[in-house]
C-alpha positions in Angstrom: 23.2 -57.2 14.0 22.2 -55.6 10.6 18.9 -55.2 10.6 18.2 -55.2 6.9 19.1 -58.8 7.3 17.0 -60.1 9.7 13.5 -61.8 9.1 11.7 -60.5 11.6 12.7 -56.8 11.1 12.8 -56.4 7.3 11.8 -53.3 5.9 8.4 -53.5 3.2 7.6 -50.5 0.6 5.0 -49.4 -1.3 4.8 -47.4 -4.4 3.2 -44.0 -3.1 3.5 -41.7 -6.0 0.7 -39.1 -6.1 -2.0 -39.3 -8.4 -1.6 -36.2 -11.2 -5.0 -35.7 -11.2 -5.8 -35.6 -8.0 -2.5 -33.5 -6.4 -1.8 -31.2 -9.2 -6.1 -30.1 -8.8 -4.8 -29.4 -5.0 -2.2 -26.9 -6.6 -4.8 -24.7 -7.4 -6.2 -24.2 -4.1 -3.7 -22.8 -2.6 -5.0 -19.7 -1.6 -3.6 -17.3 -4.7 -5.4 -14.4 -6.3 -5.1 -12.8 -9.6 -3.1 -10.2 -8.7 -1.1 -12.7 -6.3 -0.4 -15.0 -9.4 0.8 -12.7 -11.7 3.5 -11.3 -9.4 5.1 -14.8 -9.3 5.4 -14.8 -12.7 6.7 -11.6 -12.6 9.2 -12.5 -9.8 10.5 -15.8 -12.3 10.9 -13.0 -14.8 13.0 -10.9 -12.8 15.2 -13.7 -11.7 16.3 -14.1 -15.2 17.1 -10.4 -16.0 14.6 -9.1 -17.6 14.3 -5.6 -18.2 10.8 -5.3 -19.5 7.8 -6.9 -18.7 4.5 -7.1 -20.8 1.0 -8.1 -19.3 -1.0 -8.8 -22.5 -4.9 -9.8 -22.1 -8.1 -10.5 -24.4 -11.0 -10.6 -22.4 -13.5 -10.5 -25.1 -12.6 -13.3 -26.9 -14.4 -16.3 -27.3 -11.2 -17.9 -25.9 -9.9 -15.5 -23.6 -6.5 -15.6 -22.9 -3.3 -13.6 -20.8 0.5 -13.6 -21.4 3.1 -12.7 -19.4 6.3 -12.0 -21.9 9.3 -10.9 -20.8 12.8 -9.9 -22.4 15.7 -12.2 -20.0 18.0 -15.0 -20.1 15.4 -17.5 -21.9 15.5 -21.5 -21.2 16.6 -24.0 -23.1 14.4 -27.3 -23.8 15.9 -28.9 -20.7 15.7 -25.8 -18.5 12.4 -25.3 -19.6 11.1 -29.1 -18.8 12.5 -28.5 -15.3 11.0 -25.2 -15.0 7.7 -26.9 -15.3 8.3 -29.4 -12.8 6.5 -29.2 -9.7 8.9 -28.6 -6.4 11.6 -28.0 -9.4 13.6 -26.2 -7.0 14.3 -27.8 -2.8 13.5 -24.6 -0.6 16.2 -25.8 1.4 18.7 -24.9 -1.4 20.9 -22.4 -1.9 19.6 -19.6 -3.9 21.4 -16.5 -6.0 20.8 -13.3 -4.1 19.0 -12.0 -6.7 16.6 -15.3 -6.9 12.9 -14.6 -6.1 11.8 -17.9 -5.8 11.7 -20.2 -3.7 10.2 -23.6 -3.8 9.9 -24.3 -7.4 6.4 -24.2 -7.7 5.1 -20.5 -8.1 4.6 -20.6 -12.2 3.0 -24.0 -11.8 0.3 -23.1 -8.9 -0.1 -19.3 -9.7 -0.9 -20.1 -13.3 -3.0 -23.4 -12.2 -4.9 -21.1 -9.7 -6.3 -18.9 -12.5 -6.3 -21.0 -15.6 -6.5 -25.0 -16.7 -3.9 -25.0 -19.6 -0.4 -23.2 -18.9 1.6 -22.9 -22.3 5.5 -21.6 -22.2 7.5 -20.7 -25.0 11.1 -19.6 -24.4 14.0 -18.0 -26.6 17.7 -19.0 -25.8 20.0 -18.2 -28.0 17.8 -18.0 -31.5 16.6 -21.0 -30.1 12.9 -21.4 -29.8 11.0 -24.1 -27.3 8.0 -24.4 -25.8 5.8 -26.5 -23.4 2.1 -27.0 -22.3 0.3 -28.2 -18.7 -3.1 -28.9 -19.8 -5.1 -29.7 -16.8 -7.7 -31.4 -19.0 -5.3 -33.8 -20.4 -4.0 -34.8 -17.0 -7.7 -35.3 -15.6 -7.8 -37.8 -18.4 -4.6 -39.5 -18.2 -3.6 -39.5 -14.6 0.3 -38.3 -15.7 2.9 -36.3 -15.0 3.2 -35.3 -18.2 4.0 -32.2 -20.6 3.1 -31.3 -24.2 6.3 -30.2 -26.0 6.0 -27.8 -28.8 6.9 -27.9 -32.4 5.1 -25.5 -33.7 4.5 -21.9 -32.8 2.7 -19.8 -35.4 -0.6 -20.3 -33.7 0.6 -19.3 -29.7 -1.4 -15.7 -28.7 1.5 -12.6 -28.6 4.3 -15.0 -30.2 4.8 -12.1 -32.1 6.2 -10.0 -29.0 8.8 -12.3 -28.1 12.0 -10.8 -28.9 15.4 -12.3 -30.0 15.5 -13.6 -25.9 12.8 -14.1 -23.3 10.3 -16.3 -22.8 6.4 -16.2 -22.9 3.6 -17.3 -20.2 0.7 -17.7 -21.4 -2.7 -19.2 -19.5 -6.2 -20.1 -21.1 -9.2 -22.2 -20.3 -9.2 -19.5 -17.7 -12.0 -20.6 -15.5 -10.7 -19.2 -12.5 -9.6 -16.0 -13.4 -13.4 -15.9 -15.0 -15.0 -16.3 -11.9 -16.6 -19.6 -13.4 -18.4 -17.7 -16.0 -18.8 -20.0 -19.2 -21.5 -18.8 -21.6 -22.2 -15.4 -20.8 -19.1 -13.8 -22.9 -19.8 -10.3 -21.9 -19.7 -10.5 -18.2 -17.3 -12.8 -18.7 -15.0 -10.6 -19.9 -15.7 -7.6 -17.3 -14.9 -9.9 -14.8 -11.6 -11.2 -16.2 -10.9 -7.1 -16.9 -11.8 -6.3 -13.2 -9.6 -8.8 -11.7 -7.2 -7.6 -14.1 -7.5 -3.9 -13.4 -7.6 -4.7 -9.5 -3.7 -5.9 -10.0 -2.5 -3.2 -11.6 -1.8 -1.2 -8.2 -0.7 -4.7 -6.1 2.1 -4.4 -8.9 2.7 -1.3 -9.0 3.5 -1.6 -5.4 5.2 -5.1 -5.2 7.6 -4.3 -7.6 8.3 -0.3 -7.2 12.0 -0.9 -6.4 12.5 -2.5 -9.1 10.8 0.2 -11.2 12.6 3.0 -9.5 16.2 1.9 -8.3 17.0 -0.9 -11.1 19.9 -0.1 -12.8 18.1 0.4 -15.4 14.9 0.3 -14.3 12.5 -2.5 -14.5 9.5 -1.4 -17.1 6.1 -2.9 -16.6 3.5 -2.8 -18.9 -0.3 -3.9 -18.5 -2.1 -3.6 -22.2 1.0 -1.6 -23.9 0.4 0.9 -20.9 3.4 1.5 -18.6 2.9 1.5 -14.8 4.3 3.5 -12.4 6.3 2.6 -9.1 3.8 3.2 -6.3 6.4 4.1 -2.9 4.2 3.6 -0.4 6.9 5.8 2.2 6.4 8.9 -0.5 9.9 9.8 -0.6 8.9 11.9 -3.6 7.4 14.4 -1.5 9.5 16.7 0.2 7.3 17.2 3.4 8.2 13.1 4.2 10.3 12.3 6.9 13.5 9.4 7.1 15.4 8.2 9.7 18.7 6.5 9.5 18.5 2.8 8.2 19.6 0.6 11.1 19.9 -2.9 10.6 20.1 -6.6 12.9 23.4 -9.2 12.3 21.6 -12.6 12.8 23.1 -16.6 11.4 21.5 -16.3 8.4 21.9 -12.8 7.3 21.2 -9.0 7.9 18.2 -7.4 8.5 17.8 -3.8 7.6 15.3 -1.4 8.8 14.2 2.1 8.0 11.1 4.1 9.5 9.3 6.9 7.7 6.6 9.0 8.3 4.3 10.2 5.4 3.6 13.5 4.8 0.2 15.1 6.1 -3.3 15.1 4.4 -2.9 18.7 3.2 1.0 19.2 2.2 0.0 16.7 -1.0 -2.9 16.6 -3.4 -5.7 14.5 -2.8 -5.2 12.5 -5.9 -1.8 11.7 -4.6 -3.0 11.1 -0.8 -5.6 8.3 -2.5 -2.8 6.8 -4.6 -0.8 6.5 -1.4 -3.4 4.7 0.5 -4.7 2.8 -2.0 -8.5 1.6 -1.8 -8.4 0.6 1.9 -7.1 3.8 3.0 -4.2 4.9 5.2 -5.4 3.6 8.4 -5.2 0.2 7.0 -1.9 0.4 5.6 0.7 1.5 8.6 2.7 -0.5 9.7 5.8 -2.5 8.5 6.4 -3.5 4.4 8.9 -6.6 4.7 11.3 -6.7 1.6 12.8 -9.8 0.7 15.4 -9.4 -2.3 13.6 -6.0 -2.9 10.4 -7.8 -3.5 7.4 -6.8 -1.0 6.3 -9.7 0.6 3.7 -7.8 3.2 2.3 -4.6 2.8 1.0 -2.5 5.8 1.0 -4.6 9.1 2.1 -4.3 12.4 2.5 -8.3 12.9 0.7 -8.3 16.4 3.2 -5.7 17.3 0.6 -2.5 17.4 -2.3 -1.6 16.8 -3.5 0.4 13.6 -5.0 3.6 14.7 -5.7 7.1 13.4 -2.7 9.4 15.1 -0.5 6.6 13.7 -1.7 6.2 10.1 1.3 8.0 8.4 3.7 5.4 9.7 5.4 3.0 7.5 8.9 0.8 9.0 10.9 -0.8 5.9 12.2 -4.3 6.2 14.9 -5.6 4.3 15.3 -9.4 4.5 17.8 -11.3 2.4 16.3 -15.1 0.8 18.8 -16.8 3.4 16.1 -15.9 6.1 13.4 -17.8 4.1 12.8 -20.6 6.8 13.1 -17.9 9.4 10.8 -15.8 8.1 8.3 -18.5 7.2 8.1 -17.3 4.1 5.0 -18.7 1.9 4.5 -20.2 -1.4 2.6 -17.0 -2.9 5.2 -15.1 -1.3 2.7 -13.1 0.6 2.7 -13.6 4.1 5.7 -13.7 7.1 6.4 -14.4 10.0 8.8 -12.4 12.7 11.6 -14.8 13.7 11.9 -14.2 18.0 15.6 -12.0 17.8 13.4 -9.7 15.7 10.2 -9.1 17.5 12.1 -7.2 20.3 13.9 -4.4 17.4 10.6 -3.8 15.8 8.9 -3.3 18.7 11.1 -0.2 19.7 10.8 0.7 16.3 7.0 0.8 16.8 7.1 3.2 19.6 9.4 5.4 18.0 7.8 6.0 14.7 4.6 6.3 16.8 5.6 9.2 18.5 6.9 10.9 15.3 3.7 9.8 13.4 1.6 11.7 16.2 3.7 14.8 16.5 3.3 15.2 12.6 -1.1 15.6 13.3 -1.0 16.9 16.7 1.4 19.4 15.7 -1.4 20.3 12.7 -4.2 20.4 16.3 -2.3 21.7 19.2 -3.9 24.7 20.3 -1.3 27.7 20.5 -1.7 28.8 24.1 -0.5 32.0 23.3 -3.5 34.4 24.6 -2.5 37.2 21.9 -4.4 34.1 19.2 -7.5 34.2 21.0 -9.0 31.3 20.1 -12.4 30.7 19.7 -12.6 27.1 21.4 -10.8 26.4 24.8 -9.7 22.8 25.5 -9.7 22.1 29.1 -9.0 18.9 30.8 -11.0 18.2 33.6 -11.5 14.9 35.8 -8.4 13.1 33.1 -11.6 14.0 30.3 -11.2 17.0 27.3 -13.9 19.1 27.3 -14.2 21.8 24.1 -15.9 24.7 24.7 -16.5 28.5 23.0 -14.9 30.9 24.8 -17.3 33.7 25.5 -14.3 36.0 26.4 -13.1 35.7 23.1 -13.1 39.8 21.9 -16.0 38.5 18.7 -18.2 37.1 21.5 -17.5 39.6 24.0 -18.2 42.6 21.8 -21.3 41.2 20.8 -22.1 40.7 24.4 -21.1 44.1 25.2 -23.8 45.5 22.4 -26.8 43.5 24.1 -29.3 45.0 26.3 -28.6 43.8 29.6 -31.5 41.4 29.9 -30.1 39.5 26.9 -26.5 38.9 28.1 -27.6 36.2 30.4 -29.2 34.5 27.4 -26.3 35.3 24.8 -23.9 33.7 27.2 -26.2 30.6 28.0 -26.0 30.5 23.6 -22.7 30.3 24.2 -22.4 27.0 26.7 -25.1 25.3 24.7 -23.1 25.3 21.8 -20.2 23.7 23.3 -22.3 21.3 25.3 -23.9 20.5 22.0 -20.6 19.5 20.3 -21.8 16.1 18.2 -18.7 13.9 19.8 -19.4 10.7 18.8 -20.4 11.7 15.2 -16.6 13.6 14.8 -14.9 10.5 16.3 -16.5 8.4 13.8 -15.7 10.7 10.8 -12.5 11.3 12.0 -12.1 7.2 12.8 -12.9 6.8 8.8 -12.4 9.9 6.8 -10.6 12.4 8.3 -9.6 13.8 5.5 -13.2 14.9 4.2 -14.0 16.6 7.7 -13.8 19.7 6.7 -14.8 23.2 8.6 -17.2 25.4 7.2 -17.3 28.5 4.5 -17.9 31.9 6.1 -18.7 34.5 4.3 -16.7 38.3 3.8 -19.1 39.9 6.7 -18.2 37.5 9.3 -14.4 37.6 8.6 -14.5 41.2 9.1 -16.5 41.0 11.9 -13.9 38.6 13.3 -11.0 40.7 12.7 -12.6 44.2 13.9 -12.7 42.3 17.3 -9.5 40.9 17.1 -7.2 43.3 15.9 -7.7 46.2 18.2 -6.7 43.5 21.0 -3.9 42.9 19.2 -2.5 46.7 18.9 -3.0 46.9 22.8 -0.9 44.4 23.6 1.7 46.2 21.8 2.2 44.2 18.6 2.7 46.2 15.5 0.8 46.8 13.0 3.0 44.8 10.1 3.1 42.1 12.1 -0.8 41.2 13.0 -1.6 39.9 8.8 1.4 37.0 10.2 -0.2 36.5 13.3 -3.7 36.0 12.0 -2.6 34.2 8.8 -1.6 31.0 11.1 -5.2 30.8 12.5 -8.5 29.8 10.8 -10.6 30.9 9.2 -8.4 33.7 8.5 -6.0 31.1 6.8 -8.5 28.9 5.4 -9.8 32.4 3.6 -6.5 34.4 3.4 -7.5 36.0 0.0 -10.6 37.5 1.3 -9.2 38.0 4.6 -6.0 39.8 3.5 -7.6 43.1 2.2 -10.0 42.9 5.3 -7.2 42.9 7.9 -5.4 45.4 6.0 -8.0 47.9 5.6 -9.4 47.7 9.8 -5.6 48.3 10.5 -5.2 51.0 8.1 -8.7 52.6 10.1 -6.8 51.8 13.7 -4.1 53.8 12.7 -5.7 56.8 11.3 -8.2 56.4 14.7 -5.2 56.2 16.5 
């Protein structure tokens, strides 16, 4: 029986086209930020080859505006109407490899997130041609239409388009000005701040294609070049790499690589900030996901970890190719993932082995040397599964001391001692070492307790048979001999030069 044909079962339609003024206001909610925005604009630029990359802004204006001009392929009239399509491209489509888009939408919703009229002007060929979405317009009439352009002497920064390339360019930026209409001054240090705040999101997004592009991608913000930002510091030679390893699945091949970052104090603290960005380390372990050499998410161990201090310096790179988009569950602002179930199990081994490397780099920087001829000042005990810190009051500085005491005040001296460990503020160095470890620092002493340090120490040292050129290596690994190696050089040298001569 066909069932178009029969009464009873015939199909009805009705026209459900969305209303433009309603459904292309929705496109600006969709959760983007400034600095969220511009990277989709920079990802459409990047698809078409360019090489450099200006981010031009006037705040101040009465008009403020921003353009995004790049130096690749250019569009044509035709290629630029479909590029300002909504949904111009299926996600279900096969992409280039080298495509960083995915559903067709990013120019249209980041720019509609942060402004109300969206002008593009493109060079092909010699061939200049340009189009406007004017929210405003659309409000008015309800359509899905564009403005082409005839005319281009009046368009903001035409004058930086070069002989290919194509310019964004947003204004009526309401968004971006945090709603701010007559107040022009605060207007602008908002728009400036938002702008400012996605310099370093770019500089990390894009910092493969700054560094490895062949040649490399140059970004500028205000005729200022930015620098890559690697968040696995492979610049610094104290870093540590393993061997990539990577995952054959249907779609394609995911690649992985685990780092560990160098420690606190083997880089500056200018370059230790930069690294962490304003959140700090703690919050950004964990995996950066890669897809096409773009960085989709940055710092996060998807559920499979938690972020804590001995495990701050780890970072697991994750390659994904734009087959895996579905798998991945890759979003519209290309900024969120998910892990597809084959995954989950690699990472998590992943997880615990960086871990373990991550620890070993601070623990290393902690563990006491149980060595007795180091003589430390603190003992760590473990008692009842607990770690319990305490002076050592056989430690030759204390003991001396002791030694030089009437007898009715060693009793006291030693009780000195204990109350010192027993005073240890815990909960206060947890906290500061939950938040800042960093700025915990130990401290100064002056030149009179150094050498009252090492007149206890070294004689020790001598009687257990270690030689007198070999005590300033021994007591340069310990602090606050190597904390204050300058002043304690000299020191050290001089009580050894007295030993001898006594001796």
């Amino acid at each position: 029986m066909n069932t178009a044909s029969h009464p009873s079962m015939s199909k009805r339609y009705a026209d459900a086209t969305p209303h433009a003024a309603s459904l292309i206001q929705s496109l600006r909610d969709i959760g983007y930020s400034c600095e969220t925005a511009l990277a989709d604009i920079i990802d459409n630029a990047i698809t078409a080859e360019a090489q450099t990359i200006e981010i031009m802004s006037d705040a101040g204006a009465a008009h403020p505006a921003l353009a995004i001009i790049d130096n690749g392929l250019g569009m044509s009239v035709d290629e630029l109407v479909e590029a300002m399509r909504p949904g111009s491209h299926n996600p279900l489509s096969e992409r280039a490899s080298g495509d960083l888009g995915r559903f067709g939408l990013g120019l249209k919703s980041a720019s509609f997130s942060q402004c109300k009229r969206l002008t593009v002007i493109s060079r092909q060929e010699g061939a200049l041609c340009g189009a406007v979405w004017d929210l405003d317009e659309v409000a008015n009439t309800n359509r899905w239409e564009i403005q082409l352009l005839e005319e281009f002497a009046d368009i903001p920064w035409i004058d930086r388009l070069g002989p290919r390339g194509t310019l964004v360019l947003w204004e009526k930026m309401d968004r971006l000005a945090g709603g701010i209409e007559t107040d022009q001054r605060k207007r602008a240090e908002y728009i400036n701040r938002a702008i400012s705040g996605a310099e370093r999101h770019i500089r990390l997004v894009f910092h493969r294609f700054m560094s490895e592009g062949k040649p490399p991608l140059a970004i500028r913000l205000n005729e200022r070049k930015l620098e890559p930002l690697d968040p696995f510091g492979t610049k610094f030679a104290s870093h540590q790499e393993d061997r990539e390893d990577s995952l054959e699945l249907g779609r394609g091949t995911v690649t992985f690589q685990c780092f560990t970052l160098p420690h606190h104090k083997s880089i500056t603290k200018a370059e230790w900030d930069d690294l962490g960005g304003p959140e700090g380390h703690l919050r950004s372990q964990g995996f950066y996901v890669y897809r096409g050499g773009r960085l989709i998410i940055a710092g996060s161990w998807l559920g499979l970890a938690r972020q804590t201090e001995l495990t701050k310096l780890c970072r697991i790179k994750v390659d994904i190719p734009n087959t895996m988009d579905a798998d991945w569950k890759i979003d519209v602002k290309k900024a969120s993932a998910q892990l597809p179930p084959p995954v989950r199990e690699r990472m998590r081994l992943l997880v615990e082995k960086l871990s373990s490397t991550s620890k070993r780099t601070y623990q290393r920087r902690g563990q006491r040397l149980v060595d007795e001829s180091i003589m430390p000042l603190w003992q760590r005990i473990q008692k009842d599964g607990a770690v319990i810190y305490r002076p050592d009051p056989a430690h030759p500085v204390f003991a001396d001391f002791s030694a030089r005491l009437p007898d009715e005040l060693q009793a006291d001296f030693a009780n000195l001692i204990g109350l010192v460990g027993s005073s240890m503020p815990v909960a206060a160095l947890h906290a500061d070492f939950a938040g800042i470890p960093e700025e915990v620092l130990v401290d100064d002493v002056d030149e009179p307790a150094l050498r009252q340090l090492a007149e206890a120490m070294i004689p020790r040292l001598l009687d257990q048979g270690i030689t007198d050129d070999l005590i300033p290596t021994i007591l340069k690994q310990i602090d606050p001999f190597n904390t204050n190696w300058p002043i304690s050089e000299p020191i050290i040298s001089d009580i050894i030069a007295k030993e001898k001569m006594d001796g």
